[in-house]
Each structure stands twice: as C-alpha cells, then as structure tokens.
C-alpha positions in Angstrom: 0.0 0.0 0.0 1.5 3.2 -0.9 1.7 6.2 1.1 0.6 9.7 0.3 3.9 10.9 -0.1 4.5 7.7 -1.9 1.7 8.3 -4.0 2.0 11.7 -4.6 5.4 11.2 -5.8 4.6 8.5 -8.8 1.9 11.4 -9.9 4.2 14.0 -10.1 7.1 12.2 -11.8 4.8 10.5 -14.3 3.8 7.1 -13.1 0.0 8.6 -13.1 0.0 6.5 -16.2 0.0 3.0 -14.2 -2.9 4.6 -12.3 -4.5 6.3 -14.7 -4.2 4.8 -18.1 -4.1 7.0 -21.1 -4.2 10.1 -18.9 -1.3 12.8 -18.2 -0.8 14.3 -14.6 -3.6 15.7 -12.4 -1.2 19.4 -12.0 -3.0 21.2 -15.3 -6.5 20.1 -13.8 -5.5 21.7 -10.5 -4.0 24.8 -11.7 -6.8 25.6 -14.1 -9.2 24.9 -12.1 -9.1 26.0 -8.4 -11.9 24.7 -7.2 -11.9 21.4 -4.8 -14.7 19.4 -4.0 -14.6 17.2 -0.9 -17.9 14.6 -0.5 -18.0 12.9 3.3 -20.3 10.1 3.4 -21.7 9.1 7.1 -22.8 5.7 6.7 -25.4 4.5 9.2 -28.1 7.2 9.4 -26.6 10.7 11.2 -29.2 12.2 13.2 -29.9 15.1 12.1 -31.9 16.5 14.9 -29.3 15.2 16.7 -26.6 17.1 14.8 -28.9 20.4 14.1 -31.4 20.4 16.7 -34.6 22.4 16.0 -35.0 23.5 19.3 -36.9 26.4 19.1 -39.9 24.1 18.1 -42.6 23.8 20.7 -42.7 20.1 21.0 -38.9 19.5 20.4 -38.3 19.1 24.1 -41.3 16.5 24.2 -40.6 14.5 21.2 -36.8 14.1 22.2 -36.9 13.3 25.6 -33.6 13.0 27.2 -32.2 13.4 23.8 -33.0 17.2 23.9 -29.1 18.6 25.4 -30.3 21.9 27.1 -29.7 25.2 25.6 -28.0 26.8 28.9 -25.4 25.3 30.7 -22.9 22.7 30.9 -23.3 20.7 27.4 -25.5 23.2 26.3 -26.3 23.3 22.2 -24.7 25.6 20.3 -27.1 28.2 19.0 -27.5 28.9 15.4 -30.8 31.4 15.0 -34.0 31.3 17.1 -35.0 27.9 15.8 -31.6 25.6 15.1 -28.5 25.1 16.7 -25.3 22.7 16.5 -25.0 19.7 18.7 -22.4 21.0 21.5 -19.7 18.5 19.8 -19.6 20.5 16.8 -17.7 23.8 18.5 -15.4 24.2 15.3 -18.3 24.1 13.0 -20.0 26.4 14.8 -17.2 28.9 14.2 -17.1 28.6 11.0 -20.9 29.1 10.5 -19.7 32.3 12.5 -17.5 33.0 9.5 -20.2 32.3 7.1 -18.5 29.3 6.1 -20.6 26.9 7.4 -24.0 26.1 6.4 -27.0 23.6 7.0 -30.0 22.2 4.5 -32.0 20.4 6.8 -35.0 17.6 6.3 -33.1 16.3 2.9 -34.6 12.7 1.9 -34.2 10.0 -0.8 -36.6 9.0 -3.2 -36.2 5.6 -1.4 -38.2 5.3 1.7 -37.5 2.3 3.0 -35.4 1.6 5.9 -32.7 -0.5 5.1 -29.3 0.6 5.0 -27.5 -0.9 1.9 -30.7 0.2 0.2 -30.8 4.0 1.1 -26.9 3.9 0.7 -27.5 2.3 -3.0 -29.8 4.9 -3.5 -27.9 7.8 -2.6 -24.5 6.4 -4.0 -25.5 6.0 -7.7 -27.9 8.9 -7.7 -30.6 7.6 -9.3 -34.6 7.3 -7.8 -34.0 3.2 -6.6 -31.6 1.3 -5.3 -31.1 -0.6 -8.6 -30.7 2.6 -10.7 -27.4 2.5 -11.8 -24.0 0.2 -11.1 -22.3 3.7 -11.3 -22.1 6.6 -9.0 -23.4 10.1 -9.4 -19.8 11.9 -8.3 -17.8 9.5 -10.9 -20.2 10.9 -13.4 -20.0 14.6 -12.3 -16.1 13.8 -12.9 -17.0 13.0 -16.2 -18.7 16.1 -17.2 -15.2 18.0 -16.1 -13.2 18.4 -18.7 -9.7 16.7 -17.6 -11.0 16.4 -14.0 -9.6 13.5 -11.8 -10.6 12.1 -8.5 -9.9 10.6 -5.6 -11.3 8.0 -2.9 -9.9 7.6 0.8 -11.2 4.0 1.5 -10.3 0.8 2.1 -12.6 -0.6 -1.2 -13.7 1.4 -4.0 -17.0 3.2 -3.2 -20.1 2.6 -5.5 -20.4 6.9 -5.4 -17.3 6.7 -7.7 -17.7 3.7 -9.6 -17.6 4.2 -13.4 -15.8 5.6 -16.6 -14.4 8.5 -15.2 -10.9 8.3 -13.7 -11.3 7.8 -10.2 -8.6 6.1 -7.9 -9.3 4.9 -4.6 -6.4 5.4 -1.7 -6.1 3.5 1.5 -3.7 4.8 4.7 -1.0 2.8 5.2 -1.3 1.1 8.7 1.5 1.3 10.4 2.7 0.1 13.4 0.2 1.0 15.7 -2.3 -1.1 13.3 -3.9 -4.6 15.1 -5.0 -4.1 18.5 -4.9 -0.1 18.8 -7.2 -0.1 15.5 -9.3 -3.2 16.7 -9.5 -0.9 20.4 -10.8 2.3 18.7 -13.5 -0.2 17.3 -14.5 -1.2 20.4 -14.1 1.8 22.8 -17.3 2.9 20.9 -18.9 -0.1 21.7 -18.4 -0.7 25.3 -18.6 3.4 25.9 -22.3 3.2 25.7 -22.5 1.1 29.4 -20.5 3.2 32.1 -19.7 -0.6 34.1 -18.4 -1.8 30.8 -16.4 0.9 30.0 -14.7 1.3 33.0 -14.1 -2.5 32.7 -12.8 -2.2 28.8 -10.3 0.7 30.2 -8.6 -1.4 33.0 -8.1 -4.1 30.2 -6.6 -2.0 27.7 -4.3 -0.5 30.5 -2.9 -4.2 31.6 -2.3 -4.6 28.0 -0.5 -1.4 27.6 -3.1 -0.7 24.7 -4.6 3.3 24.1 -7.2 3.9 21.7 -7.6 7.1 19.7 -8.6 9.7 22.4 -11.6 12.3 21.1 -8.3 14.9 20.5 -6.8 12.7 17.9 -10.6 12.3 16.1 -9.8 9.1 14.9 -10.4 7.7 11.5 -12.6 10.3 10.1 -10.8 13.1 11.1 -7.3 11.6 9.5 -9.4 10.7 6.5 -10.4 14.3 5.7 -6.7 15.5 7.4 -5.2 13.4 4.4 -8.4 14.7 1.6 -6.8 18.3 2.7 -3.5 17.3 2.1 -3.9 15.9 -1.3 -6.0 18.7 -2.3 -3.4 21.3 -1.2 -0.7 19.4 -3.3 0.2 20.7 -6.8 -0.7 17.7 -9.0 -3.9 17.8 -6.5 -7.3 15.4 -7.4 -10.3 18.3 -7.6 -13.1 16.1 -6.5 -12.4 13.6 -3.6 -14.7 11.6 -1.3 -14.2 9.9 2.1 -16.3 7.8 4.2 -17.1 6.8 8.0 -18.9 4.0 9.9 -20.8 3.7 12.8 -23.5 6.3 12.7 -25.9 3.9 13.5 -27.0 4.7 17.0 -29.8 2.8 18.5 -29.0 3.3 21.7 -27.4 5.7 24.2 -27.6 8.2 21.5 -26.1 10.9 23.5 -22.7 9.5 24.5 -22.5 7.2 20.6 -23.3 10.6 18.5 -21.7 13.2 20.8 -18.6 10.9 20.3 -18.8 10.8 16.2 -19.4 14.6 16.5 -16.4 15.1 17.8 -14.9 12.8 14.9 -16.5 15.2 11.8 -15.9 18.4 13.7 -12.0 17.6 14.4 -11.5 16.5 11.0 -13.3 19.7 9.8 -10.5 21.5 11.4 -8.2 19.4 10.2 -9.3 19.7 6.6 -9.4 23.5 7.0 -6.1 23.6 8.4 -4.4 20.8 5.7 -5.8 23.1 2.7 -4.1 26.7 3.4 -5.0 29.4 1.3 -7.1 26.4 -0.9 -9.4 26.1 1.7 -11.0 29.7 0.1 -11.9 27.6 -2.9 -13.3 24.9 -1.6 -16.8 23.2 -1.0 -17.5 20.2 1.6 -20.5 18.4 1.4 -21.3 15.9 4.1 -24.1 13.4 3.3 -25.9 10.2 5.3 -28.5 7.7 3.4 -31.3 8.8 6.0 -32.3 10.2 9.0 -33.4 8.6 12.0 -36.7 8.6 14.3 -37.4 12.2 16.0 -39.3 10.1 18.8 -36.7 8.7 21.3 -36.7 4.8 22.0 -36.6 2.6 24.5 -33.1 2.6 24.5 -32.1 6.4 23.9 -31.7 5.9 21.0 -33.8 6.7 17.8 -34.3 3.9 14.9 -34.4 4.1 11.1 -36.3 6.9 10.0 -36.4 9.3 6.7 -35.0 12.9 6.5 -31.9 13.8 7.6 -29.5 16.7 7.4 -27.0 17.8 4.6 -24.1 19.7 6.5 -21.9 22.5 3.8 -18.6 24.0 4.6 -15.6 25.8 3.0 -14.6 29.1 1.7 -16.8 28.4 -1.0 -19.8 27.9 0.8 -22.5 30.0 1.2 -22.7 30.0 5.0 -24.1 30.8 8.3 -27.6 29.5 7.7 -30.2 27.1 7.4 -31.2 26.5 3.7 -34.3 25.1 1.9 -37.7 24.5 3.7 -38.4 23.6 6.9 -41.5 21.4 7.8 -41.0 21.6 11.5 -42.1 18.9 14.1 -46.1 19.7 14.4 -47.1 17.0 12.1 -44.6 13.6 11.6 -44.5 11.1 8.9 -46.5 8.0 10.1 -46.4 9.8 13.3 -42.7 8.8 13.8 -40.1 10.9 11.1 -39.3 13.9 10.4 -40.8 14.9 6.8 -38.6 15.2 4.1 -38.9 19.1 2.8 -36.3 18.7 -0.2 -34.4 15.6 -2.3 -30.9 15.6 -1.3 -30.2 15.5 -4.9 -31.9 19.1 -5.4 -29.0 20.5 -2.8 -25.9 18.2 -4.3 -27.1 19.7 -7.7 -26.7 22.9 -6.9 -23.0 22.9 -5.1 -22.2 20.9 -8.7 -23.4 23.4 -11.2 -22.9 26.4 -8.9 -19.1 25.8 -7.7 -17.9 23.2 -10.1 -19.4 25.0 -13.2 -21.6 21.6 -14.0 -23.9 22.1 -17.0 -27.6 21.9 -16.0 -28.8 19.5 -18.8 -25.7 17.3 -17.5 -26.9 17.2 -14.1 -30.9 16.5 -14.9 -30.1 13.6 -17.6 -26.7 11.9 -16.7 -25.3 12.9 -13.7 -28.6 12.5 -11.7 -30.7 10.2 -14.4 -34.2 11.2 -15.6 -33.8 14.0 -12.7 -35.2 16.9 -14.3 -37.9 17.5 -12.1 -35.6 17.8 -9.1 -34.5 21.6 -9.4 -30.8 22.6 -8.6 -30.8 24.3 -4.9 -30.6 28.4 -5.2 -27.9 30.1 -3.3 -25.3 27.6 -1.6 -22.3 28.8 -2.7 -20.9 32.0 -2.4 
C-alpha cells in the first residue's frame, strides 16, 4: 500500500499513467481549475436533529426526551438562529458558521423510503430514484462532465459513489505500526462506551495490556481521513473532487454519549481539513451526506431507529454559510407519526453545489449525472 507521499510522488514524476491509463498528470487540472470538492459520506443514518437540533420548536423538548441537550449550561447546544442550533460536539463548526463558512440544509430525503441501509446507501451512491438505478455513481459521473478532471477515494474498497468511466482512484492509509490491537480498540471503545460498568471494565483491560485507543483529540479515523483529503488537495498535481467515508453512525441506543462521540470525529476533522488546505481552503466546497435520518421520537433505549430525513451539513470558503437552507417542515405534524418529513431531495441540494461551484452544465446534471432527474430543481444560493 502506498503512502501519500509515496503516491503523490509517482503522480508527479509521471507514473500517473500505471494509475490512470491513457491520462497525463492531475497538475494542469488543479492549476486551471481551483476549485476542490470534498464529498463525506456518514454511513449508518446521522441524526440530524441530533446534529442540528430544531429546538426552538414547541414540541422539540417532548418528542426528544432525554435526547433534547439543554440550551444553557454545561453541554448546552450551540445556538444557530431562534430555531436551530449545533450539537455541543460540533464547537469548530459552529465557528465557522460564524465566518459564514458553514452552512445547514435540513429535512433532505431520498426517493427511497424504505429503511434499510445498503438500500438507502444504494440509492444515494449511484444517484438515481431506486436502489437498482445504476451500477455507477453520481460523483464519478460529475467527474465526467469535467473536462480533464480527476478524482480521488480515501477507502479501504472502492466506493459505488465513484464507480464508473471517469478516472477515479481509490487510496487507502497505510497502517502502520500502531495497526492490530490499537485499530481493533478504537472499534470497540465505541462499543463498550455506551455502558458506564463496561467501560470502566474495557479501560482497566486496555491499561494491563499497555493498549490506548484514539482519544476524542486525535478524532480518529474520520478526522485523518479528511486531514489526508486536505492534504492531497493542497498538493500541486492535486485530485479536484475527492470523497471519504465513515462508519458507525448507527445509534440505536445511548444516543447521547455514541453521536456526541462521532461529532467530535467530523468536527475535528473539519478542522483538520481547513487547516491541511491553506489558502485552498478559500476555494473549496464540503458536502457531508448520510442515506437517511433517524426517528425524532426517542426509544426505549435512547436511542432513535431508522427513520427518513436527515441533514445535509456544507462547509468551506466556498460555501454560502451561516444559515439554514431550503424548507423547513417543522415537528407539528410527523410522517406516520414517527419521522421527520422530508422538505427537499438531497439531490436538489448536491445539484446545486455541482453546477454552482464546479461550473456543472444543467442539462448534464438533470439527464446523466442524476438520471431522468429533471424535475428535481438545482438548490438556489449555496455557494458564495
């Protein structure tokens, strides 16, 4: 497995060819064309009223239960307006919405509304209106409609979002010595962190094995994933469109303590992007995406279950930030009296961050990058 120096290197002395057949170096693309596009896909269903609490609704505090975090106080949300704020694990995000460089589109669904996983994720990867809709993905096509565009996948397989004709290489960490039990520990930290008496338990055993996990600081795996999507977009012979992924946003139970935790994951690595990028950070746009939502009643568990709309998160200098886009349906009425109703298609909002910042032709968007789509109008007004 090659490192990103190492693979950086064969780029810039040539050897893009063995990766890349038939194709010349990505440093033309990257000096004609400033902008970068970085896609972070959350798989396991993000709460969004988790993440973007709507607290300013009259029966938030009701339909949440113990999931509603108070607005004052110790672990108190992180206000946006009078009606939304950021989950108090998102304090980075929150200053950039501050700069305007942060932004929300909130209730986003899928034409799929079933509640499967590999379903929804189908859905949303190829970018079509079923699961079955396509064997390729919707951001390998958008490559495709760049003229000498290239991207990029951090992942340990080859995403279906960038399946397809369009040259798309997909780039693994090497794992180095700290691989094996530290990575298997970060796993389960998550896991037994959920039950104080097992946690406590899980600690003592790590300690007698001389074993540390990732602490919240480091942000783990997400956060070095979009570290490393900063880095290679701040190099010269830099991919323009790159995509990175995470696991375990699935949270059933103990909500609190599972999503505060993978908060902290997306909010470090925003910094960590923002700070990898320098001055390129200006011309870029980050678009972080889940398959759905999840349940705005609480469970048994405290946790929320499979549910519909979710939240589309925005950031970088090319972003139009510091609010809440699109429509709102608030909480007064729920879909079969459980979810949260989708108010716009998630691929209205990814349409307009393509045509808008990476100068994507309409037509292009309606009939090949998102098929037979043409009803599904570009969002107005997300990039600066």
């Amino acid at each position: 497995m090659l490192t990103r120096r190492q693979f950086l290197a064969r780029l810039a002395g040539g050897c893009s060819l063995l990766i890349w057949p038939g194709l010349t170096t990505l440093a033309a693309d990257a000096s004609e064309h400033p902008q970068r596009l970085l896609v972070v896909l959350l798989r396991g269903a993000m709460d969004g009223l988790g993440a973007v609490p709507s607290y300013g609704e009259p029966r938030f505090a009701e339909l949440r239960g113990p999931l509603a975090l108070p607005d004052s106080g110790k672990n108190a949300i992180l206000k946006l307006d009078d009606n939304f704020a950021l989950h108090p694990s998102m304090a980075y995000c929150h200053r950039l919405f501050e700069r305007q460089e942060f932004g929300i589109v909130h209730s986003c669904g899928l034409p799929y509304t079933g509640r499967s996983h590999f379903d929804a994720q189908d859905c949303l990867e190829n970018g079509s209106s079923s699961p079955d809709g396509s064997n390729t993905g919707w951001l390998n096509r958008a490559v495709a409609e760049m003229q000498g565009a290239k991207g990029l996948s951090i992942a340990s397989a080859q995403p279906l979002m960038v399946r397809g004709d369009a040259p798309f290489v997909t780039w693994s960490p090497t794992p180095g010595k700290s691989g094996g039990p530290t990575v298997l520990a970060n796993h389960l930290a998550d896991l037994y962190a959920e039950d104080a008496n097992l946690s406590e338990a899980f600690a003592q055993a790590l300690s007698s094995q001389q074993i540390v996990p990732d602490s919240p600081a480091h942000g783990g795996q997400l956060a070095g994933a979009m570290q490393s999507a900063g880095q290679f977009m701040a190099e010269e012979n830099a991919p323009r469109v790159v995509m990175v992924q995470d696991t375990g946003w699935d949270t059933h139970a103990q909500q609190n303590a599972a999503l505060g935790r993978k908060l902290v994951e997306l909010d470090t690595g925003m910094k960590q992007l923002h700070e990898s990028l320098g001055d390129h950070w200006q011309h870029t746009a980050v678009v972080v995406v889940t398959e759905f939502g999840r349940t705005v009643r609480i469970n048994g568990t405290k946790g929320t279950d499979h549910g519909t709309a979710s939240s589309i998160l925005l950031a970088g200098g090319a972003i139009k930030g510091g609010k809440v886009h699109g429509d709102w349906p608030g909480l007064s009425k729920l879909q079969e009296d459980r979810d949260l109703i989708s108010a716009q298609d998630m691929r209205s909002v990814l349409k307009g961050v393509l045509r808008d910042h990476m100068q994507i032709d309409a037509d292009a968007l309606d009939s090949r990058v998102f098929p037979e789509s043409r009803d599904i109008k570009a969002m107005e007004g997300l990039v600066a």
